[in-house]
LUMNU-278946 format. One record per atom (N, C-alpha, C): residue number from 0; z, x, y; atom name; chain. Coordinates in Angstrom, 2 decimals, padded with zeros to 5 digits. Layout:
BEGIN
MARVEX    n        w        u        v  atom  chain
MARVEX  NUM        Z        X        Y    CA      A
...
# end
This chain:
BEGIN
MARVEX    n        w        u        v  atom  chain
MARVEX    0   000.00   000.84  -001.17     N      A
MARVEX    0   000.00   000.00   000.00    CA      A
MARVEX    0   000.00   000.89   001.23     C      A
MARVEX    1  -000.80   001.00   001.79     N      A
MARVEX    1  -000.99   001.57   003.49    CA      A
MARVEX    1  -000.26   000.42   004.35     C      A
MARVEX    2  -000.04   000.74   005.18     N      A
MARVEX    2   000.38   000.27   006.35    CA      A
MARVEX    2  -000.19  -000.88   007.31     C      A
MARVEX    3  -001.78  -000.42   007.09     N      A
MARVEX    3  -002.72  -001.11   008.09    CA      A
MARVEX    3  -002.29  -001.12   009.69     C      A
MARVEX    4  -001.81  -000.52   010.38     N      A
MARVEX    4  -001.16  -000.43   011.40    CA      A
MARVEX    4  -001.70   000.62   012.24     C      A
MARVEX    5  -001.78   001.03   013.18     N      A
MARVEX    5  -002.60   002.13   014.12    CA      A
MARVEX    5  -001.11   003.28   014.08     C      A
MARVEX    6  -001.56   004.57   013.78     N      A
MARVEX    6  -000.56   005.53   013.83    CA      A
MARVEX    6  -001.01   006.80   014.63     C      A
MARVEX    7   000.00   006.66   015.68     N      A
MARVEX    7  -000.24   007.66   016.89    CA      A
MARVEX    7  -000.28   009.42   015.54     C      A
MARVEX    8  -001.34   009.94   015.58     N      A
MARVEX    8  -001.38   011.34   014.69    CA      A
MARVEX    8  -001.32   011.98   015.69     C      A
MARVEX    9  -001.16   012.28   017.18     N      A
MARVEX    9  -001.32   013.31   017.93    CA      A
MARVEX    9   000.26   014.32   017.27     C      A
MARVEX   10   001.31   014.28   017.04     N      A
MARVEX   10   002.31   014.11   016.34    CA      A
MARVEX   10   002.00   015.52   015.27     C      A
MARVEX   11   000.71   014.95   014.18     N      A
MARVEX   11   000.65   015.15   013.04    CA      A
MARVEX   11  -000.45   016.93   013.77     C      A
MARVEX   12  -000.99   016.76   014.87     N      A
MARVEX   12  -001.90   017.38   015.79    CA      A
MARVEX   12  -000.52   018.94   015.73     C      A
MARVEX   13   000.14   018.07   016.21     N      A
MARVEX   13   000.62   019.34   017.15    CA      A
MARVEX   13   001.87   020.10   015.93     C      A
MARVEX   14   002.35   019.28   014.51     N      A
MARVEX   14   003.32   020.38   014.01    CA      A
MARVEX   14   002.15   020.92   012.91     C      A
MARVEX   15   000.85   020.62   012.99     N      A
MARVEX   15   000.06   021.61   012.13    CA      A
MARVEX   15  -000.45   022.34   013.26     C      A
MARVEX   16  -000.43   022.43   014.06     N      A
MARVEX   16  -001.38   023.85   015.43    CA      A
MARVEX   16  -000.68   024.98   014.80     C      A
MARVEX   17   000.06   025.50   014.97     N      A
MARVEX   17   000.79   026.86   014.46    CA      A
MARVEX   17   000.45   027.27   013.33     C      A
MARVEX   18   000.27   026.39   012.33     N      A
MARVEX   18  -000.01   026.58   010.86    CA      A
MARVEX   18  -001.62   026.79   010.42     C      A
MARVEX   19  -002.65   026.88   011.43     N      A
MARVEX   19  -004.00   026.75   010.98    CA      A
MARVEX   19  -004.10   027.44   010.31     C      A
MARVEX   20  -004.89   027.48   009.15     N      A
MARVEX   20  -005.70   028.58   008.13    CA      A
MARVEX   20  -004.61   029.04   007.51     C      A
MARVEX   21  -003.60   028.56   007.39     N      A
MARVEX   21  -002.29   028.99   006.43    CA      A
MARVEX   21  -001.79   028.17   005.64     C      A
MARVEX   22  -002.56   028.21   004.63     N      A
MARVEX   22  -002.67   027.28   003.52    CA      A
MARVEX   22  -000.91   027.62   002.60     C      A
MARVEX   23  -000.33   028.71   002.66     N      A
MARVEX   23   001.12   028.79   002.22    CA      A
MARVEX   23   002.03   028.08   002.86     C      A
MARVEX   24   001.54   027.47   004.25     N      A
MARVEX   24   002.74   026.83   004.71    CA      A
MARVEX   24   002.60   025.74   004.49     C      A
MARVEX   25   001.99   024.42   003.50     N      A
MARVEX   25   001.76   023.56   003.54    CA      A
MARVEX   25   003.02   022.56   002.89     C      A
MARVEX   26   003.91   023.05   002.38     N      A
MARVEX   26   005.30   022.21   001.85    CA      A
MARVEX   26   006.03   022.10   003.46     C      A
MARVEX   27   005.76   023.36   003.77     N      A
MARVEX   27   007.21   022.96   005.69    CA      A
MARVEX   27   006.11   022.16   006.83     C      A
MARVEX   28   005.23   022.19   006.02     N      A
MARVEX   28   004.01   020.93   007.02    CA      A
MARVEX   28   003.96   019.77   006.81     C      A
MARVEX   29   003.93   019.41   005.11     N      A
MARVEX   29   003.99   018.06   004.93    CA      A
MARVEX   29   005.84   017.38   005.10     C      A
MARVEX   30   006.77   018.69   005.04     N      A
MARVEX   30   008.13   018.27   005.54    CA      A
MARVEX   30   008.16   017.62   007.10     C      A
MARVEX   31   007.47   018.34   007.69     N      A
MARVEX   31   007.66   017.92   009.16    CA      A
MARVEX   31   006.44   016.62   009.44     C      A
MARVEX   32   005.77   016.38   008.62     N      A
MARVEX   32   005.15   015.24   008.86    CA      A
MARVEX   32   005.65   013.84   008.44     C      A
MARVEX   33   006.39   013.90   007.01     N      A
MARVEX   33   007.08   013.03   006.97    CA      A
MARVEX   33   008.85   013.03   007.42     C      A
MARVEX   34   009.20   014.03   008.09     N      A
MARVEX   34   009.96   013.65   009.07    CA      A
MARVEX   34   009.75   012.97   010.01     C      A
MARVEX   35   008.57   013.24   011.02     N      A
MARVEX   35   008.03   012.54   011.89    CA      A
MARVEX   35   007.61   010.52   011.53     C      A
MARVEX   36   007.16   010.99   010.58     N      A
MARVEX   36   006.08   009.38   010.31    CA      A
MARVEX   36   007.53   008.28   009.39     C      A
MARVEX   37   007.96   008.90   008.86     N      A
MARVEX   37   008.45   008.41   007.52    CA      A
MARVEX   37   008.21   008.66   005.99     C      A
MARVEX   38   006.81   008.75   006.22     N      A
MARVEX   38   006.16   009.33   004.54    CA      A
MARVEX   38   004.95   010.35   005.02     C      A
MARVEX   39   003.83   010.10   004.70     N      A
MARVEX   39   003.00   010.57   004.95    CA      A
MARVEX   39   001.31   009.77   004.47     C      A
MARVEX   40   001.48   009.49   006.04     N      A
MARVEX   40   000.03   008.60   005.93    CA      A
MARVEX   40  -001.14   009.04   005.49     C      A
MARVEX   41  -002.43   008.07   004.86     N      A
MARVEX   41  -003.35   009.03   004.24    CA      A
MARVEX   41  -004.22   009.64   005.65     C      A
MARVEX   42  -004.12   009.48   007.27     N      A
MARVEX   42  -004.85   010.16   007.81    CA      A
MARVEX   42  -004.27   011.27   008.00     C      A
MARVEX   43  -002.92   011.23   008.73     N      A
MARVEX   43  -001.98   012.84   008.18    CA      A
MARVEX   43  -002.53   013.82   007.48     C      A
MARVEX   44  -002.85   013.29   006.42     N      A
MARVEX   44  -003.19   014.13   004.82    CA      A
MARVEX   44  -004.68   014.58   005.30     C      A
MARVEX   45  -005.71   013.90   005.50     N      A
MARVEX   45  -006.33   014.28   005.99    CA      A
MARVEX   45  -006.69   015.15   006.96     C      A
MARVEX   46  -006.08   015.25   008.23     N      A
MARVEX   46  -005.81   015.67   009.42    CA      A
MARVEX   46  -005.63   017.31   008.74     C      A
MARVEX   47  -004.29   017.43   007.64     N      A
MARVEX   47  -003.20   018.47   007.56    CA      A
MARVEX   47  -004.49   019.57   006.76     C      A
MARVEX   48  -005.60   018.83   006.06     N      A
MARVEX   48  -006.48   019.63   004.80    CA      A
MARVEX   48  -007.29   019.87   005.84     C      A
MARVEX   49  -007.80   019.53   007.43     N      A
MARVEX   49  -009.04   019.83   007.60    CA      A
MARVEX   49  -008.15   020.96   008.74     C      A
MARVEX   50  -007.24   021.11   009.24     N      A
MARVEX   50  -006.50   021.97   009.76    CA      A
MARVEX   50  -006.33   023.26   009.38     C      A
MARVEX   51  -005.91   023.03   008.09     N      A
MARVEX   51  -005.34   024.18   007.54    CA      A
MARVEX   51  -006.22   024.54   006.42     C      A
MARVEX   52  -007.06   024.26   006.37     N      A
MARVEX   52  -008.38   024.79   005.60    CA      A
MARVEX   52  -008.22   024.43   003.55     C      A
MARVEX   53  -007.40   023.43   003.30     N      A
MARVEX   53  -007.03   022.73   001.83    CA      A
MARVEX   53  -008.24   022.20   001.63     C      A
MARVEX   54  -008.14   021.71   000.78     N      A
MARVEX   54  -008.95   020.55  -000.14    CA      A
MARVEX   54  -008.05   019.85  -000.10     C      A
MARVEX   55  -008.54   018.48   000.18     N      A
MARVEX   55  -007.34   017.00   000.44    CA      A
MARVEX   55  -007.08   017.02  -001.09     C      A
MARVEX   56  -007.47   017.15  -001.68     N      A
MARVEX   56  -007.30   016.69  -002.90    CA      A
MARVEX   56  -005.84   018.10  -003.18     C      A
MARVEX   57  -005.68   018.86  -003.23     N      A
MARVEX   57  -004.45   020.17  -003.36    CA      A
MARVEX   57  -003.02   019.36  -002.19     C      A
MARVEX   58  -003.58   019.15  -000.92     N      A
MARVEX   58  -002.63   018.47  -000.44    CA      A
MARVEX   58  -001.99   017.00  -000.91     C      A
MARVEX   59  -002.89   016.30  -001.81     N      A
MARVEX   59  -002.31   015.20  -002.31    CA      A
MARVEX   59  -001.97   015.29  -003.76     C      A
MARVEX   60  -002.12   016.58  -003.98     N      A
MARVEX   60  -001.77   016.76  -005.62    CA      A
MARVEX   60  -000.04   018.09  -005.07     C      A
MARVEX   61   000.05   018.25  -004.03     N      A
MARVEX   61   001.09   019.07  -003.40    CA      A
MARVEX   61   002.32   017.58  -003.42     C      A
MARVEX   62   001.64   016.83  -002.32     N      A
MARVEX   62   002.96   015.86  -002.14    CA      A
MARVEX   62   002.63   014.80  -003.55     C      A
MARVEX   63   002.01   014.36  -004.52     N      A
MARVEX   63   002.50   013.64  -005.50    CA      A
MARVEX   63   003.52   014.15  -006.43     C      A
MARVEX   64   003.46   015.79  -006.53     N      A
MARVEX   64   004.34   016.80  -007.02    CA      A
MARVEX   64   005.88   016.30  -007.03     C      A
MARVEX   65   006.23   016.31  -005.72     N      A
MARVEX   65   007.59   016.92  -005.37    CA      A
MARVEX   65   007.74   015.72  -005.44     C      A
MARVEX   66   009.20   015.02  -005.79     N      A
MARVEX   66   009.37   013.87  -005.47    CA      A
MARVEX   66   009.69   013.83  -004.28     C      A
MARVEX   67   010.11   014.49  -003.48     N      A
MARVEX   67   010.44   014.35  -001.42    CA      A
MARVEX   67   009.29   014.00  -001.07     C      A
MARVEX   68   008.31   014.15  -001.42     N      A
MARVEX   68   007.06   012.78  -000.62    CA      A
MARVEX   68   006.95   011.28  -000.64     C      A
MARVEX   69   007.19   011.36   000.28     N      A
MARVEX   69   006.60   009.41   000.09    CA      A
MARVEX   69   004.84   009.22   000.36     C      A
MARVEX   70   003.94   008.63  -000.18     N      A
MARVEX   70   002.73   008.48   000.63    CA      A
MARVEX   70   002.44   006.82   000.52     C      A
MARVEX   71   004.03   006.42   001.01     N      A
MARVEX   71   003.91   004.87   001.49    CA      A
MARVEX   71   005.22   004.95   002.61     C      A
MARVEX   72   005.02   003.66   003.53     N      A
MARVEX   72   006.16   003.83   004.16    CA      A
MARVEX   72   007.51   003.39   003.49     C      A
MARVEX   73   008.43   003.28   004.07     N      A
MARVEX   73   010.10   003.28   003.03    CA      A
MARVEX   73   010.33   002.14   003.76     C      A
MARVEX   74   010.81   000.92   002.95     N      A
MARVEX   74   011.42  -000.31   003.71    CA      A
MARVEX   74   012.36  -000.36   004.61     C      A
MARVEX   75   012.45  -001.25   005.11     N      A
MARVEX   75   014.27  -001.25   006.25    CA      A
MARVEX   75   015.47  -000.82   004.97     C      A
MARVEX   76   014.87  -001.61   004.08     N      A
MARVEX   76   016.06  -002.02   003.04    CA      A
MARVEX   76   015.71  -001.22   002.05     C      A
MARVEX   77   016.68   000.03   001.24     N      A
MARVEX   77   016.18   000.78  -000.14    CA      A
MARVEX   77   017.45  -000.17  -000.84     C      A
MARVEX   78   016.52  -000.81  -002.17     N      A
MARVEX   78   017.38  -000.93  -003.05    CA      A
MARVEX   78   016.93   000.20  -004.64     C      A
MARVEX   79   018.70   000.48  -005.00     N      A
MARVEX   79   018.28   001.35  -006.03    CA      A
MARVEX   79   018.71   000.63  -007.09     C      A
MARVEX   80   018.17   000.56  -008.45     N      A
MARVEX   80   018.40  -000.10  -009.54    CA      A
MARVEX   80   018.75   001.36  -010.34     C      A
MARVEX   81   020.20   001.52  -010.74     N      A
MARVEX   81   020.19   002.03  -011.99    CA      A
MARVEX   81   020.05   001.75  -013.25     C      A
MARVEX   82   018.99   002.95  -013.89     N      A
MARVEX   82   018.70   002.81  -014.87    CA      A
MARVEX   82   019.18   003.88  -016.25     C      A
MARVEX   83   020.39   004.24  -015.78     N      A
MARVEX   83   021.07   005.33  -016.69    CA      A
MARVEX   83   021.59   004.70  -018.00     C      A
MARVEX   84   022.18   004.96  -018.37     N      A
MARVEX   84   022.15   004.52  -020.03    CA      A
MARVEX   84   023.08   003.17  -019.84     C      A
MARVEX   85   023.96   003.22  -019.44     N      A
MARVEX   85   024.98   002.08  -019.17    CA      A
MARVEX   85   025.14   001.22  -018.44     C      A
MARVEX   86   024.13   001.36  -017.65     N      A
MARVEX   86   023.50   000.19  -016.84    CA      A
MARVEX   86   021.98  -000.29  -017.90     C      A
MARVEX   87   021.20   000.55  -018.28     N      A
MARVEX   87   020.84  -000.01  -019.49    CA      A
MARVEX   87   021.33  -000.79  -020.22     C      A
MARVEX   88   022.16  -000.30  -021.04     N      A
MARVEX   88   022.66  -001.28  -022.07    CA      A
MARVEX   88   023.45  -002.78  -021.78     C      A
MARVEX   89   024.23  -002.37  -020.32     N      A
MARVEX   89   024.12  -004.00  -019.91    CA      A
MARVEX   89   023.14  -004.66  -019.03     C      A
MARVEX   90   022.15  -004.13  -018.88     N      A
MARVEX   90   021.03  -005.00  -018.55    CA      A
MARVEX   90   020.28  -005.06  -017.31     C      A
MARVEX   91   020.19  -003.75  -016.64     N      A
MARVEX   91   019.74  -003.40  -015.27    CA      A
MARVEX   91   018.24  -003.48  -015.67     C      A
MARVEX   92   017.88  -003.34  -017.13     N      A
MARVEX   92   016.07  -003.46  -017.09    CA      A
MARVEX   92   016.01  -004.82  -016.61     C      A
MARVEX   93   016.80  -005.86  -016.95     N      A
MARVEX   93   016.12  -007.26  -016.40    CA      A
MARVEX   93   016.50  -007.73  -014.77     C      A
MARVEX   94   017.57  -007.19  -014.79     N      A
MARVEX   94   017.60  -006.69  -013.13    CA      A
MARVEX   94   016.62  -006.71  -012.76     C      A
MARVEX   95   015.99  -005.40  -013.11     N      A
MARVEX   95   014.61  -004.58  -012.29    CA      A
MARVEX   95   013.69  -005.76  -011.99     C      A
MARVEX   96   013.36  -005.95  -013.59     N      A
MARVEX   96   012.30  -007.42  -013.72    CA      A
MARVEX   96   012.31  -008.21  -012.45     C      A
MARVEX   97   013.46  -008.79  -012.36     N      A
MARVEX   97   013.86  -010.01  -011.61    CA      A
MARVEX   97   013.80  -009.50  -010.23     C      A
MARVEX   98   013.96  -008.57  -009.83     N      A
MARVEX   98   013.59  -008.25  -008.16    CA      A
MARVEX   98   012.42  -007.93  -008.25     C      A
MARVEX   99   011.14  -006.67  -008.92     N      A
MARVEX   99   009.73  -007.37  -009.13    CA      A
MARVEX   99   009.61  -008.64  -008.90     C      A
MARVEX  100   009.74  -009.37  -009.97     N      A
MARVEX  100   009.14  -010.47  -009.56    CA      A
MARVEX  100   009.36  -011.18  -008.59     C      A
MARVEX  101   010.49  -011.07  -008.15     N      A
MARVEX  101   010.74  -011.53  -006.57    CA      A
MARVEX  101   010.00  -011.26  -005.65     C      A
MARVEX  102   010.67  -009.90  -005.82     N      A
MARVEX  102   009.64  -008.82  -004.48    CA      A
MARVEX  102   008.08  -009.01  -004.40     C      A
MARVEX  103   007.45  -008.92  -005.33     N      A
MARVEX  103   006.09  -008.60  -005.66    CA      A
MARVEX  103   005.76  -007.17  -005.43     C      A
MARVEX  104   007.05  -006.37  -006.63     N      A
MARVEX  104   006.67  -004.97  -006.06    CA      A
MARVEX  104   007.47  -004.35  -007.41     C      A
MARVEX  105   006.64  -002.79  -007.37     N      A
MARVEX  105   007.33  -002.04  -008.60    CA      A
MARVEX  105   007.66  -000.92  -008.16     C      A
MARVEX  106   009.00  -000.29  -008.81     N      A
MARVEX  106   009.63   000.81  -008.30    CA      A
MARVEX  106   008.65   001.92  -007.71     C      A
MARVEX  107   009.46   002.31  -006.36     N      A
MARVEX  107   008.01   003.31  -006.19    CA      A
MARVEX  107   007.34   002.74  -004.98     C      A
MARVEX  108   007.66   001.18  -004.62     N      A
MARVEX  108   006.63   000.63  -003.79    CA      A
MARVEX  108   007.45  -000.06  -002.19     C      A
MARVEX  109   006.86  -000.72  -001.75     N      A
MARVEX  109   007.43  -000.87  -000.20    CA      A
MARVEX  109   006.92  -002.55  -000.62     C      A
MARVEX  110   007.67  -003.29  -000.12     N      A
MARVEX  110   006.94  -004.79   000.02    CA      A
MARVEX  110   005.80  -004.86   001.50     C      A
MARVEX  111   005.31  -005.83   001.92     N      A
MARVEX  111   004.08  -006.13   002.37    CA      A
MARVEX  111   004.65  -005.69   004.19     C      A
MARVEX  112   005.64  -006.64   004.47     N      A
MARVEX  112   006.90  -007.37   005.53    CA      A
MARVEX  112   007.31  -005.49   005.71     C      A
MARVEX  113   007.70  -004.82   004.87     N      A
MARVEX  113   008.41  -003.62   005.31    CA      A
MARVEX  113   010.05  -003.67   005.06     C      A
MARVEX  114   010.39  -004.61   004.33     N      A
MARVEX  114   011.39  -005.39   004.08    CA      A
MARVEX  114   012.34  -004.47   003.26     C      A
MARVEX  115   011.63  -003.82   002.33     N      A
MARVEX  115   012.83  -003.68   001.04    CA      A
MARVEX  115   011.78  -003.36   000.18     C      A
MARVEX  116   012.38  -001.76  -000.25     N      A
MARVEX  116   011.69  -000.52  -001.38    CA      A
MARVEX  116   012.68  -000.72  -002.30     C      A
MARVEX  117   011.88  -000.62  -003.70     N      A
MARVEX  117   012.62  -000.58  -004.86    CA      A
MARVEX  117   012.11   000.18  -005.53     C      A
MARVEX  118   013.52   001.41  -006.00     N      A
MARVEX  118   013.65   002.71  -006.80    CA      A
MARVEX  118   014.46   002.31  -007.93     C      A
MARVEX  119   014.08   003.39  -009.02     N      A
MARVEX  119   014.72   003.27  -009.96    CA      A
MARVEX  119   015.71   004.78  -009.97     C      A
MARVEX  120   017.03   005.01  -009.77     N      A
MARVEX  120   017.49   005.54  -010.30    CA      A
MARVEX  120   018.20   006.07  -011.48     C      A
MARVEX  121   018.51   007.28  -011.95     N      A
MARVEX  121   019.18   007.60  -013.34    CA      A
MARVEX  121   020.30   007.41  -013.58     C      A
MARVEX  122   021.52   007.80  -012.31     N      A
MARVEX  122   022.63   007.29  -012.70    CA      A
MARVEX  122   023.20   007.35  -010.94     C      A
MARVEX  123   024.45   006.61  -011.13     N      A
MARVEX  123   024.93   006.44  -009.53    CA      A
MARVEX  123   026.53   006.94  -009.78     C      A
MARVEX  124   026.95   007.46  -011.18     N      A
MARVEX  124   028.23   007.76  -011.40    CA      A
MARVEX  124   029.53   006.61  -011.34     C      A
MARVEX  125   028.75   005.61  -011.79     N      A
MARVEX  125   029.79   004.65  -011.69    CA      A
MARVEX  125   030.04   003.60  -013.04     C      A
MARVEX  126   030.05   004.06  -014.31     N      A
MARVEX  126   029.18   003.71  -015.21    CA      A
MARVEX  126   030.70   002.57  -015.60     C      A
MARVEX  127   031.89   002.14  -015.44     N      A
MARVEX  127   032.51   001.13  -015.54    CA      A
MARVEX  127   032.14  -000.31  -014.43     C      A
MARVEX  128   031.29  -000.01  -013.35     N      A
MARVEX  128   030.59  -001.23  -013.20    CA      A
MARVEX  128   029.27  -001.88  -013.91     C      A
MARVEX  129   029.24  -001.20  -014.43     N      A
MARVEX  129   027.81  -001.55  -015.19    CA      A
MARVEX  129   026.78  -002.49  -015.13     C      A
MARVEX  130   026.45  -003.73  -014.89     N      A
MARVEX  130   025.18  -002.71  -014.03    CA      A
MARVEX  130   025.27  -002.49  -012.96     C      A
MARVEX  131   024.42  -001.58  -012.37     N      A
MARVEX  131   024.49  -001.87  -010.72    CA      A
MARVEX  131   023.18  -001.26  -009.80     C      A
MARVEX  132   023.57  -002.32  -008.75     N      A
MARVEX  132   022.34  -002.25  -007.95    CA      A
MARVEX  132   022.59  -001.26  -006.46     C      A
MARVEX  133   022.26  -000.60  -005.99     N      A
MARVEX  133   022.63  -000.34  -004.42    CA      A
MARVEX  133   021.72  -000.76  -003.53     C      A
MARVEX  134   021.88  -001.20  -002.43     N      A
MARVEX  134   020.57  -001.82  -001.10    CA      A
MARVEX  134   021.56  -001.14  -000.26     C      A
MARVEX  135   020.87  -000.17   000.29     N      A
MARVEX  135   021.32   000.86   001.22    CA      A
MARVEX  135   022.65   002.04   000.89     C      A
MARVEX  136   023.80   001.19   001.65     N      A
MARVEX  136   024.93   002.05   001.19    CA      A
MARVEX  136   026.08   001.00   000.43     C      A
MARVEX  137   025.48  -000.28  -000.18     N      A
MARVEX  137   026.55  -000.69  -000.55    CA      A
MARVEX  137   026.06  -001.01  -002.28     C      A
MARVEX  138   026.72  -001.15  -002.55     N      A
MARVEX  138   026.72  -001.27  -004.03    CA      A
MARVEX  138   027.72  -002.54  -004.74     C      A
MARVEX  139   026.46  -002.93  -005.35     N      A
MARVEX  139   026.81  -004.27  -006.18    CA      A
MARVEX  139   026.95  -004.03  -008.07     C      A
MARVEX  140   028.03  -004.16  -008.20     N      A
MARVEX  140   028.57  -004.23  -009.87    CA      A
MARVEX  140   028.66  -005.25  -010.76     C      A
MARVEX  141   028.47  -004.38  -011.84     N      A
MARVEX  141   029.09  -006.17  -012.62    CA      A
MARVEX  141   028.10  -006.87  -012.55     C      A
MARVEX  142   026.69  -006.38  -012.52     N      A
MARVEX  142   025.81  -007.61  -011.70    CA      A
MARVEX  142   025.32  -008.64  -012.88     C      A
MARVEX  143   024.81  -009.68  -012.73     N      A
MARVEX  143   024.54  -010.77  -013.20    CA      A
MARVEX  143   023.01  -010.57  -012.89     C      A
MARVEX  144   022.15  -011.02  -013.59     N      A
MARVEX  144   020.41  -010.84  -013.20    CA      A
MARVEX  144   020.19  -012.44  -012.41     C      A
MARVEX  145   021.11  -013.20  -012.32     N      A
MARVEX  145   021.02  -014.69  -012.14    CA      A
MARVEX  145   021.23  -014.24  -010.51     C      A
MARVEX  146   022.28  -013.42  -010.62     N      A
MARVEX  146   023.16  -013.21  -008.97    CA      A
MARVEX  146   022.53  -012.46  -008.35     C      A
MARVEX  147   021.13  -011.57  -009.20     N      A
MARVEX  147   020.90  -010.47  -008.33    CA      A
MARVEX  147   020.41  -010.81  -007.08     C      A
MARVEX  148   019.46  -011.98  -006.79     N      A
MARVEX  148   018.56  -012.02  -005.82    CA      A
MARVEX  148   019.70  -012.57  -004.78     C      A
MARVEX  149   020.74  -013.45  -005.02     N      A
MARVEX  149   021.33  -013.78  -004.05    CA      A
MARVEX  149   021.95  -012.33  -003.32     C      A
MARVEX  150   022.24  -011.25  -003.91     N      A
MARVEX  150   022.67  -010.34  -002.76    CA      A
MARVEX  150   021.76  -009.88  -001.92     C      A
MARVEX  151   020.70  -010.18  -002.25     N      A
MARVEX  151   019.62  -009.43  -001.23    CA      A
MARVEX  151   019.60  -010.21  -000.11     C      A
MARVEX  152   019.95  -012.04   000.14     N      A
MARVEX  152   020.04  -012.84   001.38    CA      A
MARVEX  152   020.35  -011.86   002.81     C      A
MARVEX  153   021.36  -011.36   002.73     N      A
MARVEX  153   022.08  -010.64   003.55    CA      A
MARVEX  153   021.07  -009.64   004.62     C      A
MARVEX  154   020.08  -009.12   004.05     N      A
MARVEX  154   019.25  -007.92   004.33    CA      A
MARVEX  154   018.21  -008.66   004.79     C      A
MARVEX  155   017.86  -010.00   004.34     N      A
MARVEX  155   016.27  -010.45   004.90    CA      A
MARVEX  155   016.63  -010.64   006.49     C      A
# end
């Protein structure tokens, strides 16, 4: 999902000037671009390969790499679904399900609105609430897949 939105790149202009033809600095380039933007838009990416002399294709095989890239924007709202063993076994996969299908979105993705990204994490160290969800900094236990969508009210 792109953005569809007009994005000022003068931004993206000026923290690659220093870096031209220096194809080694391209991890502290795409850092400072998605500092700037939020993730890193596909004209960015573009912009950063014809700058610094890449193949777009090395710069988008650079940031699919690392997981510190985003090449979507990040919602208002991150919810994280753990998916570590004990939130497994009581039932955070149908969790997941049930905000997909809500959302109309799969871990990894941004909804349409800008609303609310859903990640899957491994563990959140809390494995006597079992399952659990986080949307931002708070964290919901114990969860119910019936109850999940009602905590999200709060955030729309």
């Amino acid at each position: 999902m792109e953005c569809g939105c007009e994005i000022d790149l003068s931004q993206t202009e000026l923290i690659v000037a220093p870096y031209r033809n220096k194809p080694y600095a391209l991890i502290p380039v795409l850092q400072k671009v998605q500092a700037t933007y939020g993730y890193l838009p596909k004209e960015a990416v573009s912009i950063i390969a014809r700058r610094m002399n890449i193949y777009e294709s090395r710069v988008y095989g650079v940031a699919t790499f690392y997981a510190q890239f985003r090449l979507q924007p990040k919602g208002e709202n991150t919810i994280k679904v753990c998916v570590g063993t004990a939130c497994h076994v009581k039932g955070s996969g149908r969790i997941s399900e049930e905000l997909q299908k809500s959302l109309g979105i799969k871990p990894g993705e941004t909804t349409e609105d800008r609303k609310f990204s859903l990640e899957h994490v491994a563990c959140v160290g809390a494995c006597g609430l079992a399952p659990i969800i986080l949307v931002n900094d708070d964290v919901y236990g114990k969860l119910a897949v019936e109850d999940t969508l009602a905590k999200l009210e709060k955030y729309k």
